[in-house]
N, C-alpha and C positions, 0 to 999 in steps of 0.2 A: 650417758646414753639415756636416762630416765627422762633428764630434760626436753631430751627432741623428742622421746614421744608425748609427754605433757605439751609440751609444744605443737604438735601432730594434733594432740587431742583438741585444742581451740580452734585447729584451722575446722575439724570435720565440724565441730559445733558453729563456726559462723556457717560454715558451708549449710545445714541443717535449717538453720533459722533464718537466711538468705533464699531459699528452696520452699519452704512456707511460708516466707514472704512473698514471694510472686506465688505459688498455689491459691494464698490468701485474695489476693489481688486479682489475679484470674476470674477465682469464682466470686467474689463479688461485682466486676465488671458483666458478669453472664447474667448475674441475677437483679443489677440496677444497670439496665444498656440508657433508660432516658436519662439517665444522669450520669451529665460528663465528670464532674467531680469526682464522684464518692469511690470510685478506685483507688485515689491516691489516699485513703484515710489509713489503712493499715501500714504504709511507710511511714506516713508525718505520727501514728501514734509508736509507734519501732522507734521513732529518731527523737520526740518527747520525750519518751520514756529512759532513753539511755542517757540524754543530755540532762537528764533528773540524776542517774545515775552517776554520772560523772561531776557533778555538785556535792553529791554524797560524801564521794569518792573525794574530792578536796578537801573537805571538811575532816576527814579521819584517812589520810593517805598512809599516816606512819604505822598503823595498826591493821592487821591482817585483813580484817575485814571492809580496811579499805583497797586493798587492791581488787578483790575479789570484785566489790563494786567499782570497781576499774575496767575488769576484765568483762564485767557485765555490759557495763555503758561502750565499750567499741563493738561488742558481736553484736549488741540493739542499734547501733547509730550506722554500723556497717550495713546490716540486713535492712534499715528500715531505706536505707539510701537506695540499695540495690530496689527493694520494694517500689522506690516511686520511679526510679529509671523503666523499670517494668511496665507503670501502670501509664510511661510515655509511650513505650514501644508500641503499646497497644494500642493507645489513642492513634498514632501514626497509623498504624498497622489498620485498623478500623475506620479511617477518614475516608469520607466517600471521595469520588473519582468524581472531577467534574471535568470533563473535555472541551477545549477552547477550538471552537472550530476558526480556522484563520479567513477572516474577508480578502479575496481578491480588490483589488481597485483595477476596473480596467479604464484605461485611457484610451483614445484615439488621435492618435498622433498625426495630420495631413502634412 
């Protein structure tokens, strides 16, 4: 029984740092709107940083302290992923509207 809630306890931590991934993402889109880029910077450095992690984690797999950097590099590679889906939504979400008005062709047919 211990297991499933240690197990519980990882999902609420990606859940956590997927949640301040896009909060992160959010407010820095509100506070840099001329630049379409810099939204996505707090996912690619979430998804950097665990795939650092996950190197680590190869390097010392067999030894405790590599799993842990295991378990680090999936809730940062998870959260940073979710992070730049986010900082699509918004791009979408935010794309101006541009209305295609349709030209008639009239003919006259005798």
């Amino acid at each position: 029984m211990d297991e499933i809630f240690q197990y519980l306890e990882n999902g609420k931590i990606i859940i956590y740092v997927s949640l301040a991934c896009i909060a992160l993402t959010a407010v820095i889109n509100m506070i840099f709107k001329a630049f379409r880029f810099i939204k996505y910077i707090p996912g690619l450095l979430f998804t950097i940083v665990g795939i650092f992690n996950l190197l680590l984690a190869c390097n010392s797999f067999a030894e405790p302290e590599g799993l842990n950097y295991f378990s680090l590099s999936i809730v940062l590679i998870v959260g940073g992923l979710i992070g730049i889906l986010s900082g699509l939504i918004i791009g979408i979400y935010n794309k101006p509207y541009k209305s295609k008005k349709k030209k008639k062709n009239i003919t006259d047919e005798d």
